[in-house]
matplotlib code that plots the C-alpha trace (Angstrom):
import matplotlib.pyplot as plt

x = [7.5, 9.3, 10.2, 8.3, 9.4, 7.5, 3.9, 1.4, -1.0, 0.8, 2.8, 6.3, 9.7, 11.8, 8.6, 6.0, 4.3, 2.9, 0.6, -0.2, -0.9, -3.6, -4.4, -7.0, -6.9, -5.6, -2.6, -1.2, 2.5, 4.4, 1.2, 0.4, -2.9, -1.9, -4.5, -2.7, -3.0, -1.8, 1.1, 0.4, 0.4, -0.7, 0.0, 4.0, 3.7, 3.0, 2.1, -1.3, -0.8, 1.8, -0.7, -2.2, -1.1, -2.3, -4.3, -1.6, 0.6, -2.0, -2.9, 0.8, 0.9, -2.2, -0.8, 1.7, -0.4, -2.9, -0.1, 1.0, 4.5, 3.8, 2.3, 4.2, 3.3, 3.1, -0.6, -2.2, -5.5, -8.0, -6.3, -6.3, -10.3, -12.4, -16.4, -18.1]
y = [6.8, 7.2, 3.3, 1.6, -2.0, -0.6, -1.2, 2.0, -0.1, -2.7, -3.8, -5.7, -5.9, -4.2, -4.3, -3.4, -6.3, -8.8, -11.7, -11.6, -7.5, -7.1, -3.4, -2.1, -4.8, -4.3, -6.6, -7.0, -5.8, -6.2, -6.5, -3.3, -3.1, -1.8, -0.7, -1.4, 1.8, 3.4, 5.7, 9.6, 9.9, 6.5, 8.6, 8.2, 4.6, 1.3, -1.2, -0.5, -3.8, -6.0, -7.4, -5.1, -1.8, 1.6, 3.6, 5.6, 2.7, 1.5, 5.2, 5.5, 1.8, 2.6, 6.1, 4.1, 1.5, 3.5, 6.0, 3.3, 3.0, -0.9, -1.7, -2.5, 0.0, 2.5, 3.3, 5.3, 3.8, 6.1, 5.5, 2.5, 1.2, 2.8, 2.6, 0.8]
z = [-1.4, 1.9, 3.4, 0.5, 2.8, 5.8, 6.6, 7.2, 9.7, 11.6, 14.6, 14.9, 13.5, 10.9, 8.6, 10.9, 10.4, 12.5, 11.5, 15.0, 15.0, 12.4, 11.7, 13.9, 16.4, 20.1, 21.5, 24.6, 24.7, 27.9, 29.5, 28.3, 25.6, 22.5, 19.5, 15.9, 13.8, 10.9, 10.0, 9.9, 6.0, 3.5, 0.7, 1.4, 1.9, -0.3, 1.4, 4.3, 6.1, 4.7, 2.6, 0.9, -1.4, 0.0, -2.1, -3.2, -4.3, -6.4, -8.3, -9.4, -10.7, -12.4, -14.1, -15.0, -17.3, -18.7, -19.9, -22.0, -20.9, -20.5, -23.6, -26.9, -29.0, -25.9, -26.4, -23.9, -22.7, -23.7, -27.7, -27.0, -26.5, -29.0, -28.6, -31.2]

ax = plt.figure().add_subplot(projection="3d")
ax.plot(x, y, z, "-o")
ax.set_aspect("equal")
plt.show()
């Protein structure tokens, strides 16, 4: 991930986040409007809005559980739930 701190969709700061700069909404800078949108590529990035994960961030952590590396015994997830 490429400046995991950094927010894809947002305005403001060091973080690129603003609770006053919501993603998708238009502020006035400098008497200037100003519409609030994303970074060019949310795969590179985790968090979308300061809040939330982007979809990327969230596919890796879930690669990472079902592979079983956070499990004691390290069970995959599809070894791991048998039908009945």
């Amino acid at each position: 991930f490429e400046r995991p701190l950094v927010a894809c969709c947002g305005y403001g700061g060091k973080y690129n986040y603003g609770r006053d700069a919501a993603c998708g909404e238009t502020i006035n800078v400098n008497g200037k409007n100003i519409m609030v949108g994303s970074c060019k590529d949310p795969s590179v990035r985790v968090s979308w809005d300061g809040v939330h994960f982007t979809e990327a961030a969230n596919k890796f952590s879930f690669d990472l559980v079902s592979s079983g590396n956070f499990s004691n015994p390290p069970i995959p997830l599809k070894l791991a739930c048998h039908p009945r």
